[in-house]
C-alpha positions in Angstrom: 35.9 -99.2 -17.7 38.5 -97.4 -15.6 37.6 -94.6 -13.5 39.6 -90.8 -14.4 42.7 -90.9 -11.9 41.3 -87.3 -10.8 38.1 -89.5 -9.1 40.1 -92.1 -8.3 42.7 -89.1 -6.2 39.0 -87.8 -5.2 38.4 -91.1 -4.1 40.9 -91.4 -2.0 41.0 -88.3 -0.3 37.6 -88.7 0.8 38.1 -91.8 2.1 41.1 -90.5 4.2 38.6 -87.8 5.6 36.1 -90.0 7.0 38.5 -92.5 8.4 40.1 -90.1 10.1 36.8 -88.7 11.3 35.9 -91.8 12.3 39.0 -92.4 14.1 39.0 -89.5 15.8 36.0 -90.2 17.0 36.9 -93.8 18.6 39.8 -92.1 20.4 37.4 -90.0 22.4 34.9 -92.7 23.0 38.1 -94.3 24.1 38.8 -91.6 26.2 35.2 -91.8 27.4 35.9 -95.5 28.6 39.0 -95.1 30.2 38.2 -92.6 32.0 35.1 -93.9 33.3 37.1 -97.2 34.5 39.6 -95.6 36.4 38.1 -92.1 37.4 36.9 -92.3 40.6 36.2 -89.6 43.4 33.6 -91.9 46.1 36.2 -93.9 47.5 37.9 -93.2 50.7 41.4 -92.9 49.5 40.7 -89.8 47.2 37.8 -88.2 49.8 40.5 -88.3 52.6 43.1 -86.2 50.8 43.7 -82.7 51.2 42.7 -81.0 48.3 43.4 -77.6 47.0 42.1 -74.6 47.8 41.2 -73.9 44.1 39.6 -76.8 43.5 36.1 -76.8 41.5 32.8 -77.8 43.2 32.3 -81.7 42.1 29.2 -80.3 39.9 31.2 -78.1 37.5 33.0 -81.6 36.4 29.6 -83.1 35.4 29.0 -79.9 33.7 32.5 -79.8 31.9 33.5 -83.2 30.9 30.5 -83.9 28.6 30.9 -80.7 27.2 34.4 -81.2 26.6 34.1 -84.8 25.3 31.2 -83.5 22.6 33.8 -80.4 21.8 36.8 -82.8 21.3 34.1 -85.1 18.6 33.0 -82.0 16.7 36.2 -80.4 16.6 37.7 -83.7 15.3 35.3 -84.1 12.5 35.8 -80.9 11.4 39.3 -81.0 11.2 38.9 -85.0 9.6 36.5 -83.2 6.9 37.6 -79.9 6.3 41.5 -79.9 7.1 44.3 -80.6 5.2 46.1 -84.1 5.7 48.9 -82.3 7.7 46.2 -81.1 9.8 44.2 -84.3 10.0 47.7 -85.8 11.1 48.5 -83.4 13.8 44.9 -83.5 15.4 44.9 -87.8 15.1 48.3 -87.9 16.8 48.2 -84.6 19.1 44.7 -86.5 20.1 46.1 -89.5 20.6 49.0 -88.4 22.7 46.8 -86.4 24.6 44.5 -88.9 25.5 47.2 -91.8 26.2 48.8 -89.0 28.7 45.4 -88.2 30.2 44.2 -91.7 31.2 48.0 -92.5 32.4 47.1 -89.9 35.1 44.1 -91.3 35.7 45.3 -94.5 36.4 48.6 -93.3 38.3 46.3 -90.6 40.6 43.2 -93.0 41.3 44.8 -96.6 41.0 48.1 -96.6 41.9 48.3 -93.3 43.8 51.1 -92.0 42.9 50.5 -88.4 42.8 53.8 -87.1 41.4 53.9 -89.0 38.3 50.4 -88.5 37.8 50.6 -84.8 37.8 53.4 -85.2 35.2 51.4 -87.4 33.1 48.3 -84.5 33.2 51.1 -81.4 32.5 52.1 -83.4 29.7 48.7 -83.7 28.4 47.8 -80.1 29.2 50.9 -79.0 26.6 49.7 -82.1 24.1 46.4 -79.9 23.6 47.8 -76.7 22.4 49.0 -78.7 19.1 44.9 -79.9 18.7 43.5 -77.0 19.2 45.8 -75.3 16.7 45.2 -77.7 14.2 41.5 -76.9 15.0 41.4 -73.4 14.9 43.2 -73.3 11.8 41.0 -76.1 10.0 37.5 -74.1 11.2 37.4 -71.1 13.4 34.8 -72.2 15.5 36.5 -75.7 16.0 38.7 -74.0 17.9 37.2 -71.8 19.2 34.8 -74.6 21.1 38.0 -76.5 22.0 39.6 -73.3 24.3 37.7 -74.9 27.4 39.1 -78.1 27.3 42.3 -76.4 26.7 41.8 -74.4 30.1 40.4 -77.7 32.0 43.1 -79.6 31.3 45.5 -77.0 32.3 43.5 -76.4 35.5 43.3 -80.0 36.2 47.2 -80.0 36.0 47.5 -77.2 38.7 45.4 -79.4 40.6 47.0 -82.1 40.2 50.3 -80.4 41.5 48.1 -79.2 44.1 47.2 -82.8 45.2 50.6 -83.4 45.2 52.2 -80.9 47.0 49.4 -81.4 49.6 49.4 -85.3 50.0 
């Protein structure tokens, strides 16, 4: 007995949807990860640098990152369930790029201390948002909508990042 190709297409587009909700989903635990192993703000290296005026008290990153990291899942499913495939393809690889560009400055500001290239790496992944949150806002409203504060963050955490820089 063979299956109507219209269930078979239905199939298959489902299938697509939660793989790329499920994939979405990895990259940020991914993100999660990597930014747990090389984010670090205890050791002496980072607490003796001059920092900029504008940076944010430490709490408001405990506050913000969570949030940001729960927006990023929610946003992604939607888009994975809800968006078309062109959308599904611009979150997966505006995500992806994002991330990639986010850890690199993680590891070239806390590991290797090089504070130029690292504030490269987090400009780059300030302008690799916009594309996600578009895809986002255009899938589901509110999917966007929850994503405008990690669009900010990462934009401020490029200024500071500059900041660092020009400072150290």
């Amino acid at each position: 007995m063979r299956l109507p190709a219209s269930a078979v297409t239905q199939w298959r587009m489902e299938i697509a949807r939660i793989s790329a909700a499920v994939a979405s989903t990895a990259l940020v635990a991914g993100y999660v990860v990597g930014s747990g192993l090389w984010v670090t703000t205890g050791d002496v290296w980072y607490r003796s640098l001059e920092q900029p005026p504008w940076q944010p008290p430490g709490a408001v990153f405990g506050i913000i990152w969570p949030y940001n990291f729960a927006a990023l899942i929610a946003a992604g499913v939607a888009v994975a369930l809800s968006g078309s495939p062109a959308a599904r393809t611009v979150w997966l690889v505006g995500l992806a790029l994002s991330i990639i560009a986010s850890l690199t400055w993680a590891r070239l500001f806390f590991a290797d201390h090089s504070l130029w290239p690292a504030a490269i790496a987090l400009i780059a992944a300030a302008v690799l948002t916009v594309p996600i949150v578009v895809a986002a806002w255009n899938t589901r409203t509110w999917a966007g909508a929850i994503l405008l504060p990690y669009n900010v963050w990462v934009a401020l955490a490029a200024w500071l990042s500059v900041g660092y820089a020009l400072r150290n």
